[in-house]
C-alpha positions as a Markdown table, in Angstrom:
| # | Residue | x | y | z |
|---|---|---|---|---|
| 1 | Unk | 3.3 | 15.8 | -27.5 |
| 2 | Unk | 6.2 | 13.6 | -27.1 |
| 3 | Unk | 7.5 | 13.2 | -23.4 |
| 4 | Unk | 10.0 | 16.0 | -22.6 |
| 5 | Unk | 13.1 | 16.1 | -19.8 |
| 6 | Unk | 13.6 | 17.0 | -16.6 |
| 7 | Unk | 15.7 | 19.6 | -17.2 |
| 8 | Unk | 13.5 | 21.6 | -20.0 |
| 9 | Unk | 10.7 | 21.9 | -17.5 |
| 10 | Unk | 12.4 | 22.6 | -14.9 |
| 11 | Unk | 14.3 | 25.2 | -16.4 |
| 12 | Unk | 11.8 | 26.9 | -17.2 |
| 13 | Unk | 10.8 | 26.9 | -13.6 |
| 14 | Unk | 13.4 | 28.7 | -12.6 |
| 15 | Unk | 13.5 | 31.0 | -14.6 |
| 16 | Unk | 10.0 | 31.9 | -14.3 |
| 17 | Unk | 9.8 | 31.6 | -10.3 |
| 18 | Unk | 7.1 | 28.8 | -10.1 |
| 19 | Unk | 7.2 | 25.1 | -9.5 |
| 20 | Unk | 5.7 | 21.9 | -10.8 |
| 21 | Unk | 4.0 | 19.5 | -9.2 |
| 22 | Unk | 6.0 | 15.9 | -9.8 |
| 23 | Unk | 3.1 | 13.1 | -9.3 |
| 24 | Unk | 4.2 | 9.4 | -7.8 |
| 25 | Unk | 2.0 | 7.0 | -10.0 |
| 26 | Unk | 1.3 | 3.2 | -9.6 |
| 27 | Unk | -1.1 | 2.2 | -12.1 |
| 28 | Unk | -3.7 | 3.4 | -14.8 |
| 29 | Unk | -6.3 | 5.4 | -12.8 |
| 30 | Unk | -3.3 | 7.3 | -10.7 |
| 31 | Unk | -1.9 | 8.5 | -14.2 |
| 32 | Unk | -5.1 | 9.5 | -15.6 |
| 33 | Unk | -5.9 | 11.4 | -12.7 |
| 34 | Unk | -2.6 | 13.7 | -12.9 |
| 35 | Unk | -3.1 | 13.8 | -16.6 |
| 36 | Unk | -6.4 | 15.3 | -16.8 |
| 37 | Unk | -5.9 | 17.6 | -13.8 |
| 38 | Unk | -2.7 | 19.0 | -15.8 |
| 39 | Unk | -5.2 | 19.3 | -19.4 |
| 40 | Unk | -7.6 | 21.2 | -17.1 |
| 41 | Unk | -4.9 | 23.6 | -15.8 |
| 42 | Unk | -2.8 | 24.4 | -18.8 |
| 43 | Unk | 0.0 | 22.9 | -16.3 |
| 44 | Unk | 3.6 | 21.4 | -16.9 |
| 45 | Unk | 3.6 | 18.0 | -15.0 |
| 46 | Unk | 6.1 | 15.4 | -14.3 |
| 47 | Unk | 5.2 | 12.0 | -14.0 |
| 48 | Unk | 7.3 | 10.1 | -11.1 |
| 49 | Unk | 8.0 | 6.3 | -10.2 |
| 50 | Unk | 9.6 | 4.9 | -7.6 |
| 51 | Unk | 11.3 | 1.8 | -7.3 |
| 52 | Unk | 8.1 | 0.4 | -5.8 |
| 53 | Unk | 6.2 | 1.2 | -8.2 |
| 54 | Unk | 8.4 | -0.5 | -10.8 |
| 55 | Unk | 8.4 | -3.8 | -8.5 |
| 56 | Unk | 4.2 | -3.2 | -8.5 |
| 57 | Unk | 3.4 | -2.7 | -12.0 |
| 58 | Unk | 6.1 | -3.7 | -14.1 |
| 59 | Unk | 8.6 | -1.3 | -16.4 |
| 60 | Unk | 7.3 | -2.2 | -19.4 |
| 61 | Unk | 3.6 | -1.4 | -18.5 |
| 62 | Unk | 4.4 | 2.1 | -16.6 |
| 63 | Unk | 6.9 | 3.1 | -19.7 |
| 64 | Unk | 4.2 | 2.1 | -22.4 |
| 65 | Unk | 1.4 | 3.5 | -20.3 |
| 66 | Unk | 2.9 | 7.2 | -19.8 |
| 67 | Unk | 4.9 | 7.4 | -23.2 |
| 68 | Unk | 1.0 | 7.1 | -24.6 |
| 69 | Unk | -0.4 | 9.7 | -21.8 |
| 70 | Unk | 2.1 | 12.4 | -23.1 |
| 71 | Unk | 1.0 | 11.6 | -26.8 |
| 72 | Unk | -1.8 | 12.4 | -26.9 |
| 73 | Unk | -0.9 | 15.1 | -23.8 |
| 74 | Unk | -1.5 | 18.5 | -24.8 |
| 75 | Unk | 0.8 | 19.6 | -22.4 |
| 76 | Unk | 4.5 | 18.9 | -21.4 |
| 77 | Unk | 5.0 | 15.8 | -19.6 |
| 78 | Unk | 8.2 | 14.5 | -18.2 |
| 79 | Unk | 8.8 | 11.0 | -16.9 |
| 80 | Unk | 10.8 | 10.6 | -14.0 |
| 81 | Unk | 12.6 | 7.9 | -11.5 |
| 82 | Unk | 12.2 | 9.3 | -8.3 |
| 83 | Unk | 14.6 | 7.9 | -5.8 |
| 84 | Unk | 17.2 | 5.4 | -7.4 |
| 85 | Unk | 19.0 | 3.7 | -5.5 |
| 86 | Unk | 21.0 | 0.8 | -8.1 |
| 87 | Unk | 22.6 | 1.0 | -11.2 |
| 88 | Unk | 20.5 | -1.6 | -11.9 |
| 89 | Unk | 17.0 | 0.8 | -11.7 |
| 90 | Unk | 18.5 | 4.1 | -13.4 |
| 91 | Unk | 19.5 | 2.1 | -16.6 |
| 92 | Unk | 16.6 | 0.0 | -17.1 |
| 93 | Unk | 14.6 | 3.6 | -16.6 |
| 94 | Unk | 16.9 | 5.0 | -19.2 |
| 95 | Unk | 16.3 | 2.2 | -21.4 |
| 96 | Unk | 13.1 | 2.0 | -21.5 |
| 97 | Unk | 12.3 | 5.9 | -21.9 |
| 98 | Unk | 12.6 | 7.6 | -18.3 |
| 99 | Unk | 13.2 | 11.5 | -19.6 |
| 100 | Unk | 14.9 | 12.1 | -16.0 |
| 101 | Unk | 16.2 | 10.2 | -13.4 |
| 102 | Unk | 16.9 | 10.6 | -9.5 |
| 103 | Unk | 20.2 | 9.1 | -8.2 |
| 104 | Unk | 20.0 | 9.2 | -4.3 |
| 105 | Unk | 23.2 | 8.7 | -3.0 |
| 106 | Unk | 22.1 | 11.1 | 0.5 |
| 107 | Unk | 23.0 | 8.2 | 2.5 |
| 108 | Unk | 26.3 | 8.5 | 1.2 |
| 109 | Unk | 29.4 | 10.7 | 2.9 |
| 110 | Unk | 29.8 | 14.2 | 0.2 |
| 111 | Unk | 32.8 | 12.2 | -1.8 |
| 112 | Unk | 30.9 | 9.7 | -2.2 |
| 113 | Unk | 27.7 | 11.0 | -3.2 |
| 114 | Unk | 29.3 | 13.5 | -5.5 |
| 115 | Unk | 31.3 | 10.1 | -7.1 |
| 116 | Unk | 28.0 | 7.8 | -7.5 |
| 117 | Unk | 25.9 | 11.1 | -9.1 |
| 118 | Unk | 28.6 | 11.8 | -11.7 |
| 119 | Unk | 28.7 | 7.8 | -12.8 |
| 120 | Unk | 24.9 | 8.4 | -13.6 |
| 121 | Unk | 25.5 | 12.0 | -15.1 |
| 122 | Unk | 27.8 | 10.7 | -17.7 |
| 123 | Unk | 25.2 | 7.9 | -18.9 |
| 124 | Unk | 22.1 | 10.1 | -18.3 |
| 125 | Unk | 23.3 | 13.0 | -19.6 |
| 126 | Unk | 24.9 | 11.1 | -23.0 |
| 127 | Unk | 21.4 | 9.5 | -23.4 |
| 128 | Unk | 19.4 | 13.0 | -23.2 |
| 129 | Unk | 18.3 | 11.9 | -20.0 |
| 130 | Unk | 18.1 | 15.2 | -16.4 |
| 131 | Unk | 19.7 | 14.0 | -13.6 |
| 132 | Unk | 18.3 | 15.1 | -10.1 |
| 133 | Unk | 20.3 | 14.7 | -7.0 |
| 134 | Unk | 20.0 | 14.8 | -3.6 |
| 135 | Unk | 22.0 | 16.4 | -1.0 |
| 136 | Unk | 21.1 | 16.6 | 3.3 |
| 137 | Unk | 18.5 | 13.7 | 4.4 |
| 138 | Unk | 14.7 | 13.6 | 4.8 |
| 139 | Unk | 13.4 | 12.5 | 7.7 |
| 140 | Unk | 10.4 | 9.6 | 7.6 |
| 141 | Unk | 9.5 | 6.1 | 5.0 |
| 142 | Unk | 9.1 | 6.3 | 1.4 |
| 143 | Unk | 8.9 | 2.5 | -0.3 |
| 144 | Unk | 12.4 | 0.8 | 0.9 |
| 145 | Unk | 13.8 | 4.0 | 2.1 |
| 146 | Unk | 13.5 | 4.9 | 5.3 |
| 147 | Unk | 16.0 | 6.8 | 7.4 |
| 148 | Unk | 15.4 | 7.9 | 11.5 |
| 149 | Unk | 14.2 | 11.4 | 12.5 |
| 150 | Unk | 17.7 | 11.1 | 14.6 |
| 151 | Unk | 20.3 | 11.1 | 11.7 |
| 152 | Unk | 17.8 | 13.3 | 9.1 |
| 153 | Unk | 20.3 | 16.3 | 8.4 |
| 154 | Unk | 19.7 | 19.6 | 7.2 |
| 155 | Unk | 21.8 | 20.3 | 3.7 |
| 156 | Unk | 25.1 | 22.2 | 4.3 |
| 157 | Unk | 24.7 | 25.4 | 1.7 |
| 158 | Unk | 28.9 | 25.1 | 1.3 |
| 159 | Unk | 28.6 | 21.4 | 0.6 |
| 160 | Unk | 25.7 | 22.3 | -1.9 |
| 161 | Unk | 27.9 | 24.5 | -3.9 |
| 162 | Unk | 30.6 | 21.6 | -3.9 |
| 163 | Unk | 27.8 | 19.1 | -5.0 |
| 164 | Unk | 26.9 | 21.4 | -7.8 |
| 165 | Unk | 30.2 | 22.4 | -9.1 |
| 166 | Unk | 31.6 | 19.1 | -9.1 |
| 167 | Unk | 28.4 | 17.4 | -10.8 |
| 168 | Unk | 26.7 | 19.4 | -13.2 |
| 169 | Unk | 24.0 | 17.7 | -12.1 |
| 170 | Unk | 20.3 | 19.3 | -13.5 |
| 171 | Unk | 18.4 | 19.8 | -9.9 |
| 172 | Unk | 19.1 | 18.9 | -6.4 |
| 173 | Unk | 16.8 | 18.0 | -3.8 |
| 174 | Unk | 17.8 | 19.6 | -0.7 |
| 175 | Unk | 16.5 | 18.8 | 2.8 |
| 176 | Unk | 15.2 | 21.4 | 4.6 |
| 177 | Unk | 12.5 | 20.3 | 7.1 |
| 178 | Unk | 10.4 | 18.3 | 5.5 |
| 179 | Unk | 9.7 | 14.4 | 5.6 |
| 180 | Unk | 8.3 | 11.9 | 3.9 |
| 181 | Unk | 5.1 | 10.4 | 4.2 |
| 182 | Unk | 2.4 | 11.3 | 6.6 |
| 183 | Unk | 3.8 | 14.4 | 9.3 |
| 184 | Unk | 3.5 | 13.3 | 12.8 |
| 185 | Unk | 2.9 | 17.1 | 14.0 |
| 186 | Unk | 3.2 | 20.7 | 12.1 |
| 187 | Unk | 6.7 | 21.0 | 9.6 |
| 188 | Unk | 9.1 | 23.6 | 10.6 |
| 189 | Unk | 10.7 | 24.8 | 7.1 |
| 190 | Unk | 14.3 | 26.4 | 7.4 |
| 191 | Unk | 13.3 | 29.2 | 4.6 |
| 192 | Unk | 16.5 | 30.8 | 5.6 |
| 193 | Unk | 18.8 | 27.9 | 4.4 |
| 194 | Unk | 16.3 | 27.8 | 1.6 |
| 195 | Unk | 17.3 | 31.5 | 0.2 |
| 196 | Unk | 20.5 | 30.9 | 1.2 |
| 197 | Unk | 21.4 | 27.4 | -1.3 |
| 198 | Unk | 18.9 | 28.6 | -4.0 |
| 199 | Unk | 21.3 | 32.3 | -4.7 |
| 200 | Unk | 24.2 | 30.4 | -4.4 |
| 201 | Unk | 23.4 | 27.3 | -6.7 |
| 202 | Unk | 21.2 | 29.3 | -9.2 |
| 203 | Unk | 19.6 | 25.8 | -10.4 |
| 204 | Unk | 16.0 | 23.9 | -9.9 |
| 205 | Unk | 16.0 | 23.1 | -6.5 |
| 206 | Unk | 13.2 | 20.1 | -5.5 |
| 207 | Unk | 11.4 | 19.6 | -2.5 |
| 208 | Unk | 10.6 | 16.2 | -1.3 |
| 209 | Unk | 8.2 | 14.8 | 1.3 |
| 210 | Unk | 5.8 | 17.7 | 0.6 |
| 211 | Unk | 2.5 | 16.0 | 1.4 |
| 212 | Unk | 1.3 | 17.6 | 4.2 |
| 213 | Unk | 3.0 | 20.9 | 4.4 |
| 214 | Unk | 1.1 | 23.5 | 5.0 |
| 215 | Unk | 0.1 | 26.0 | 2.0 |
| 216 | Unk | 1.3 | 29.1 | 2.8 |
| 217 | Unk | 4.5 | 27.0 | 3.8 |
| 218 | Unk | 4.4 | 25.6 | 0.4 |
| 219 | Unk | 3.7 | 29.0 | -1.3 |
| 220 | Unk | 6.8 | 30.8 | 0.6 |
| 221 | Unk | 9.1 | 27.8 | -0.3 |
| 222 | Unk | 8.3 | 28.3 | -4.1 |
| 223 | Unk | 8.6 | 32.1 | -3.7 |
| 224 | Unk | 12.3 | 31.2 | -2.2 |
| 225 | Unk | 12.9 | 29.2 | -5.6 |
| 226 | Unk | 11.7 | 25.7 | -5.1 |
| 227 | Unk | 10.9 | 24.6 | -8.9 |
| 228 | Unk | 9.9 | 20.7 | -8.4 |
| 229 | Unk | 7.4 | 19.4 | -5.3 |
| 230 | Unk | 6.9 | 15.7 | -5.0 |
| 231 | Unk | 3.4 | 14.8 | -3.9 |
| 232 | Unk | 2.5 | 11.1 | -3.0 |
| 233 | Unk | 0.9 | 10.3 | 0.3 |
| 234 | Unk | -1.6 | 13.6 | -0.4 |
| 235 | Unk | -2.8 | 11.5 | -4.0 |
| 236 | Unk | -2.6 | 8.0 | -2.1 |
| 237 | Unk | -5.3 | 9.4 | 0.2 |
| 238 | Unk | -7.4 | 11.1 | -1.9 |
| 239 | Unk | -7.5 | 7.6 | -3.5 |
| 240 | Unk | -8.5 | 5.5 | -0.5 |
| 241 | Unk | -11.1 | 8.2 | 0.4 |
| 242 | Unk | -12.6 | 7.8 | -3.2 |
| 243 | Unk | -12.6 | 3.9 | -2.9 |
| 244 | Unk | -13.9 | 4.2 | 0.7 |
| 245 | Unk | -17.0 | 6.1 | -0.1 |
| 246 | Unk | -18.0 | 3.7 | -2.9 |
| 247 | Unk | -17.6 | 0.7 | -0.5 |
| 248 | Unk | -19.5 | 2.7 | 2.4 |
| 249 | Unk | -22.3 | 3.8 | 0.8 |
| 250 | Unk | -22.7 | 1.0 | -2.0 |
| 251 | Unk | -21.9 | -2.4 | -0.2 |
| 252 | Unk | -23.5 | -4.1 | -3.2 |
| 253 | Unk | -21.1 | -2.7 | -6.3 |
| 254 | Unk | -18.5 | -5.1 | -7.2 |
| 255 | Unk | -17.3 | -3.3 | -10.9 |
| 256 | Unk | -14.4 | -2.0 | -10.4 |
| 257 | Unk | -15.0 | 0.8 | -12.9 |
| 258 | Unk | -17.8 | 2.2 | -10.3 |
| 259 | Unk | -15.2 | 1.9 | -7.4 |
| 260 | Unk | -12.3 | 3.2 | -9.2 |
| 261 | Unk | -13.7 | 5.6 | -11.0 |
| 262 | Unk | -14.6 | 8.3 | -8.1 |
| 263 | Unk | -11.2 | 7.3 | -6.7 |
| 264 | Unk | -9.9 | 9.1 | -9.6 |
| 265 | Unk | -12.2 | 12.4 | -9.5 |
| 266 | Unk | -10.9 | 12.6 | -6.1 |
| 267 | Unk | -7.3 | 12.5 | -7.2 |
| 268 | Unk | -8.1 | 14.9 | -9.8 |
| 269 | Unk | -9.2 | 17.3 | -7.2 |
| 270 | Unk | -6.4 | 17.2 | -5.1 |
| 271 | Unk | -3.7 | 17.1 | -8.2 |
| 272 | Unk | -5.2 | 20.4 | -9.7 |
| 273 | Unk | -5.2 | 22.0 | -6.5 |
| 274 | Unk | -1.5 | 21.2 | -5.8 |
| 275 | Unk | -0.7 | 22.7 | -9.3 |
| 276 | Unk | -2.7 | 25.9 | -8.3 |
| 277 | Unk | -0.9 | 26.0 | -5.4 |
| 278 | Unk | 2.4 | 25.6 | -6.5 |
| 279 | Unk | 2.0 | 28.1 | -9.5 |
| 280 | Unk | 2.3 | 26.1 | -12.8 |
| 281 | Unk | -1.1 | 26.2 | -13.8 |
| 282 | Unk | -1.6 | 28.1 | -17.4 |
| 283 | Unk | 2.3 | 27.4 | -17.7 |
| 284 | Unk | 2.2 | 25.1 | -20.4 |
């Protein structure tokens, strides 16, 4: 298959009460991990990149390596920027075939945010390109972003119905308890502001910094209409854990293939269980 938007997943998703998982990748092993696990499931997947990950591996390399994953992909596969910040970032993505991209303008006051999204809408959108938003700050680091537990805000469901109606935009990302990277205690989900946006928006709503959460927490949240959950830190340790045991219990191996390679059953494992999870396996 060829890749496919944002938006045509994700639509889907919505209508069909499930979500699917959106995967950060950084390199090869990452990307065939979340590809397999998604072959094995029958399960839509989007593929996400951050801005760090660009810097890491390189456009060029992460474009050409997924473009060829979803070819020969049996199932849909979207490729996505997750949090852009520049101009800059969003329209080399475009360029270089990002099917979706994230504009995060949450640090932003409502005007303002609602001003820098619709610049990227028109581009994105005129290029065939979903455009996810982001309205209410998380809480917690993710690459250069990193905002204090102190000024993390819960979204304002009246100020996500402005968002919407003045943007158009595909799916928003709405904070609602969670953080990103690795919880310092239990996350408390506001489930009632949850129901509350998702009847009044009627769009894909996303959940970021998801890595973590507890499953029935997770399960309740996609029941309430979450349609996109971005998982990172949960694949970054599976991968350390799969490198670790290699280097623990073989001091000697030096090929890389015999160090990577359990690195990426482990991923496997944890990526086909988050699709299970979320409810997109056999969704394809």
């Amino acid at each position: 298959m060829m890749l496919v938007t944002g938006k045509e997943i994700l639509d889907k998703a919505h209508k069909e009460g499930y979500a699917v998982g959106a995967f950060n990748v950084n390199n090869m092993e990452i990307l065939q991990a979340v590809i397999a696990a998604a072959e094995e499931e029958k399960a839509p997947v989007i593929i996400q990149t951050s801005e760090g990950a660009i810097k890491y591996a390189g456009i060029d390399y992460l474009s050409t390596l997924v473009r060829l994953a979803a070819e020969k992909a049996t199932v849909p596969v979207a490729l996505h920027l997750d949090h852009g910040t520049t101009f800059e970032t969003i329209i080399g993505c475009i360029r270089n075939g990002w099917t979706s991209v994230m504009i995060d303008g949450s640090h932003h006051p409502l005007e303002e945010n609602i001003a820098v999204t619709n610049e990227v809408i028109k581009i994105a959108h005129a290029c065939g390109v979903s455009v996810e938003a982001e309205l209410g700050r998380l809480g917690g680091v993710e690459d250069n972003i990193s905002v204090d537990e102190k000024d993390a805000r819960l979204t304002h469901p009246d100020e996500a119905v402005k968002f919407v109606k003045e943007t158009g935009v595909d799916s928003l990302a709405i904070a609602i308890g969670t953080a990103h990277g690795k919880y310092k205690g239990e996350p408390k989900l506001d489930f009632e502001r949850l129901t509350t946006i998702k009847n009044l928006l009627n769009i894909p709503i996303v959940l970021h910094g998801a890595s973590g959460v507890p499953e029935d927490a997770i399960q309740k949240a996609v029941s309430l209409g979450v349609n996109k959950i971005n998982i990172d830190t949960d694949v970054r340790v599976a991968f350390t854990e799969g490198v670790k045991s290699v280097i623990v219990n073989k001091p000697e191996e030096y090929d890389p293939r015999k160090i990577c390679g359990p690195a990426k059953d482990e991923m496997k494992k944890v990526v086909k269980a988050k699709m299970k999870l979320f409810g997109c396996s056999g969704k394809a």
